[in-house]
DRENDO-1510 file (C-alpha; in Angstrom, 1 decimal, always signed):
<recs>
REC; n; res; u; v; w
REC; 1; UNK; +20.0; -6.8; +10.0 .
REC; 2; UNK; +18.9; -7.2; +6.3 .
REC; 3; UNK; +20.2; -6.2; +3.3 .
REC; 4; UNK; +18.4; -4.2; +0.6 .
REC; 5; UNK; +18.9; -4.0; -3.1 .
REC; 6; UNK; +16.3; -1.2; -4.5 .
REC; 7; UNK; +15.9; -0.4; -8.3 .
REC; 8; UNK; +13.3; +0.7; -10.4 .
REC; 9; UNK; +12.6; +1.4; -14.2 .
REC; 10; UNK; +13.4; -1.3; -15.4 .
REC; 11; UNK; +11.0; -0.5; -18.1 .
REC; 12; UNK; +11.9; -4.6; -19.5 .
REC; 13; UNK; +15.3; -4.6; -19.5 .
REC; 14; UNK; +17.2; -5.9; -16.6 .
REC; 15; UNK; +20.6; -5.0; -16.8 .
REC; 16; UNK; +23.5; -8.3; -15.6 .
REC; 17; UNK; +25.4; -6.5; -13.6 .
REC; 18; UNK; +22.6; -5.7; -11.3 .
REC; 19; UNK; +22.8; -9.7; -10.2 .
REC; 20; UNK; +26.4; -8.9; -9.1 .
REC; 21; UNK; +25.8; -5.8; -7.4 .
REC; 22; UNK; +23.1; -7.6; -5.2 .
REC; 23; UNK; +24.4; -10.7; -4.5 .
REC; 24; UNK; +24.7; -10.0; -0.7 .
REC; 25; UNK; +21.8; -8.4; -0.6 .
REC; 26; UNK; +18.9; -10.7; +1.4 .
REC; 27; UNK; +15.4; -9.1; -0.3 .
REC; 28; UNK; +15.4; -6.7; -3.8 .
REC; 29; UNK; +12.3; -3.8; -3.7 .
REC; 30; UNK; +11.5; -2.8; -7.1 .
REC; 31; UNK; +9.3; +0.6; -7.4 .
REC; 32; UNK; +7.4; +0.3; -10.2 .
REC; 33; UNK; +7.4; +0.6; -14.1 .
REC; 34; UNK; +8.9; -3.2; -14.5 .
REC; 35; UNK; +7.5; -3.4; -18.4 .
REC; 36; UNK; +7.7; -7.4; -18.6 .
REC; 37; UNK; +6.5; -10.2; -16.0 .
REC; 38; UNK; +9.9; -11.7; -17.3 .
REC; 39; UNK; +11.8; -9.3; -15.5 .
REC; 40; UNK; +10.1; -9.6; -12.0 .
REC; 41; UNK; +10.3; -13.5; -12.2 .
REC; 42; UNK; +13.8; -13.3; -12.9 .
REC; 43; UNK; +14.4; -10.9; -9.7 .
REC; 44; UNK; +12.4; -13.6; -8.0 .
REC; 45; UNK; +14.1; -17.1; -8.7 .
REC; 46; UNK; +17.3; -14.6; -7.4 .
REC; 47; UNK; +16.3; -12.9; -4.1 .
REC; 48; UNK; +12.9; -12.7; -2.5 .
REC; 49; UNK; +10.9; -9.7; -4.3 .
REC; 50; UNK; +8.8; -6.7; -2.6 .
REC; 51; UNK; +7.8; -4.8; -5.7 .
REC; 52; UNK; +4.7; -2.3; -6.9 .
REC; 53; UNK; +4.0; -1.7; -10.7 .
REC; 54; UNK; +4.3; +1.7; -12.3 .
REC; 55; UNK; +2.3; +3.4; -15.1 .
REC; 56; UNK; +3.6; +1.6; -18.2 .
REC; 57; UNK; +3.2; -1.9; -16.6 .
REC; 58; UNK; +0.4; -3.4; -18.0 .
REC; 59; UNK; -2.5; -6.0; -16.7 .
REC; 60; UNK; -0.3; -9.1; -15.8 .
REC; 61; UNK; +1.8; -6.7; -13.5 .
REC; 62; UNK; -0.6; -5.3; -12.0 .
REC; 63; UNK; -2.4; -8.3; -11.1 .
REC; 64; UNK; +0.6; -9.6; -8.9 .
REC; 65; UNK; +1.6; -6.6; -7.6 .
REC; 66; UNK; +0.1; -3.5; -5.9 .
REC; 67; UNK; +0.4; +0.0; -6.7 .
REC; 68; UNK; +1.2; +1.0; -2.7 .
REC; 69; UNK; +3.1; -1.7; -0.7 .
REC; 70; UNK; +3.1; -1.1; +2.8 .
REC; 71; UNK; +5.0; -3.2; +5.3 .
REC; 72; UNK; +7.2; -3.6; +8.1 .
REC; 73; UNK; +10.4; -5.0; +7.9 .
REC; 74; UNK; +12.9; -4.8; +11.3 .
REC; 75; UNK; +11.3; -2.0; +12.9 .
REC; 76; UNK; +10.8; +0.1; +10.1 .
REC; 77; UNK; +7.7; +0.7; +8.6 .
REC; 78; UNK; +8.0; +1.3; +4.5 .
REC; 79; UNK; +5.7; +2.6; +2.0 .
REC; 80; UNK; +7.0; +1.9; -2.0 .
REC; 81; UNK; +4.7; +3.3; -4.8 .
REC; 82; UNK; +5.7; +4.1; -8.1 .
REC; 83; UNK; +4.7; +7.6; -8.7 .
REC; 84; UNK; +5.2; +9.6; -5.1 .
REC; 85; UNK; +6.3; +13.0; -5.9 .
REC; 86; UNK; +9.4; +14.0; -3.7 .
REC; 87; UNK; +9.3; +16.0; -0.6 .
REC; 88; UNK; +7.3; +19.4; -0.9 .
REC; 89; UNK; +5.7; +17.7; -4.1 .
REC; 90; UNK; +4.1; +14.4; -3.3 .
REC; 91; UNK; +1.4; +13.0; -5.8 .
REC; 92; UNK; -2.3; +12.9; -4.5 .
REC; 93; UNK; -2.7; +9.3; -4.1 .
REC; 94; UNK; +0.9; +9.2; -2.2 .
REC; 95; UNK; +0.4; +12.5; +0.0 .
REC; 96; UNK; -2.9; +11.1; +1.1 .
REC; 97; UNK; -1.3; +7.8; +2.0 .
REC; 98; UNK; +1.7; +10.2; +3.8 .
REC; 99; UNK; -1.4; +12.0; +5.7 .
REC; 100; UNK; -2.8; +8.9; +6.8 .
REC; 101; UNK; +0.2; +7.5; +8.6 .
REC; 102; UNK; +3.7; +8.9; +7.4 .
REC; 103; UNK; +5.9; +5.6; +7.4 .
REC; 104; UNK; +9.9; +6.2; +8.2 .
REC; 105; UNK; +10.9; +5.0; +4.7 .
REC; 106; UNK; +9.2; +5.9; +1.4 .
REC; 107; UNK; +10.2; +4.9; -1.5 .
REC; 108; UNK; +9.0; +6.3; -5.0 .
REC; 109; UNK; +10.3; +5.6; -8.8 .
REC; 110; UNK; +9.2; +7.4; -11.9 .
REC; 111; UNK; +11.6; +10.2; -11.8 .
REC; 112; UNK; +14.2; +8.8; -13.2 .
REC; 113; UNK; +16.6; +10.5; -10.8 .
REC; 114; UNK; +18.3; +8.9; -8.5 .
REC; 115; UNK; +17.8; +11.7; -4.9 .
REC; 116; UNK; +17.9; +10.5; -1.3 .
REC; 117; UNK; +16.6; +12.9; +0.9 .
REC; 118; UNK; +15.3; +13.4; +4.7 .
REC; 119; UNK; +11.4; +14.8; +4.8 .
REC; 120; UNK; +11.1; +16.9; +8.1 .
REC; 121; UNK; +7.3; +17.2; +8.0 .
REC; 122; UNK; +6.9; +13.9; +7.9 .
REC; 123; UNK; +10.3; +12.6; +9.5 .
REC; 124; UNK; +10.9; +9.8; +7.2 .
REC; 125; UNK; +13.4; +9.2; +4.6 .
REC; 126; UNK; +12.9; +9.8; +1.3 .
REC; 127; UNK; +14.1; +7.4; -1.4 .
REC; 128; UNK; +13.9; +7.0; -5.2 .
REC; 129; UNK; +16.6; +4.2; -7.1 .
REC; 130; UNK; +16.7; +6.5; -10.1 .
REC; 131; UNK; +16.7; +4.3; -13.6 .
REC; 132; UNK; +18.1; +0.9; -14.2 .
REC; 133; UNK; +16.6; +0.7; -17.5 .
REC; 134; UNK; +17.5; +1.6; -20.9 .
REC; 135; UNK; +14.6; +3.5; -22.0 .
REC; 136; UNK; +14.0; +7.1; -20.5 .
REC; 137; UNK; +16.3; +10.3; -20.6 .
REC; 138; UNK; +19.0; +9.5; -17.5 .
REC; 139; UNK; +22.0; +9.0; -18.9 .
REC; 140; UNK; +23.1; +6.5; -16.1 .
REC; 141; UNK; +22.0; +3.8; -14.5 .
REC; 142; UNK; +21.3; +3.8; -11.1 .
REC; 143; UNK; +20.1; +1.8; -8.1 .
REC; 144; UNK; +20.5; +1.9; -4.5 .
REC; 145; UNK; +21.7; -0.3; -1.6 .
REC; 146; UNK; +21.4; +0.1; +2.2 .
REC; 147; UNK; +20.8; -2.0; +5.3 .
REC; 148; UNK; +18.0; -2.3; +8.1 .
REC; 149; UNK; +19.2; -2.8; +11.3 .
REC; 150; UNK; +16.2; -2.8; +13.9 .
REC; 151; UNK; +15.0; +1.1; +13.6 .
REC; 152; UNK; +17.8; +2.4; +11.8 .
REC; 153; UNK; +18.5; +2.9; +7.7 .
REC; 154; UNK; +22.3; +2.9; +7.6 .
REC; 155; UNK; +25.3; +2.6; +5.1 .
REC; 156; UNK; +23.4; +3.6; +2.0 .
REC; 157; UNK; +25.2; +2.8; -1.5 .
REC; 158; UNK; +24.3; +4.9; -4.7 .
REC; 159; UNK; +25.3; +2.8; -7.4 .
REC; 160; UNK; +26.1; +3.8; -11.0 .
REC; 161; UNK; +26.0; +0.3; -13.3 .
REC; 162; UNK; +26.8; +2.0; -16.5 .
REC; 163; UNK; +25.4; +4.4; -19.3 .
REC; 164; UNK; +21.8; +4.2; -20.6 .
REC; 165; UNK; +22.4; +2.4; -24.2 .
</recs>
């Protein structure tokens, strides 16, 4: 069983509380728009870091980390990108990815709302952290929290670490 801590938007600001809130967790996925190397290396020296970069991050980012990650973890299969659309609405680049081989967890940012939802078409779980940064127009900010255990995604945490400044 491992523990996830998931966030994105950090857009360079990395909020304290979020070292708190994943303290237990064993790996931290960031989905995209990070905004400073500084904050990735910070997550790093913490918790080992899966993480893809969004649309504001710029060439440094980009160059250590992917825009699609793709990877297995227990026996889940997980796709993160930054910019995925939600279900019914997925972006080019991610539905083609989705019509290639539909993966049981995808993970998106971008939105800056923080939704959890089951796919039937695809028969995966649908996940976006919401905003944990201060820039953007959520009022809160979120990130999420769940475990893998073999195949199954289970006790899932919405977290709410305080109001957008």
């Amino acid at each position: 069983m491992l523990k996830i801590g998931l966030l994105s938007d950090t857009h360079s600001y990395l909020d304290p509380k979020i070292f708190e809130y994943f303290k237990d967790v064993d790996e931290i996925w960031h989905a995209g728009d990070i905004g400073s190397i500084e904050v990735t290396d910070a997550l790093k020296k913490f918790k080992p870091l899966r993480a893809v970069y969004g649309n504001i991050d710029d060439h440094i980012i980009r160059s250590e980390f992917p825009e699609f990650n793709r990877f297995s973890i227990e026996n889940v299969d997980v796709l993160i990108t930054h910019i995925g659309g939600k279900p019914g609405k997925y972006s080019k680049p991610a539905l083609d990815a989705l019509e290639e081989k539909a993966p049981k967890l995808f993970i998106c940012g971008h939105s800056h709302i923080l939704l959890v939802k089951m796919d039937p078409k695809y028969n995966m779980l649908w996940m976006n952290p919401g905003a944990c940064g201060i820039k953007g127009f959520h009022q809160v900010k979120t990130i999420l929290r769940f475990q893998i255990n073999g195949d199954k995604i289970q006790n899932l945490e919405a977290i709410e670490i305080g109001k957008r400044i």
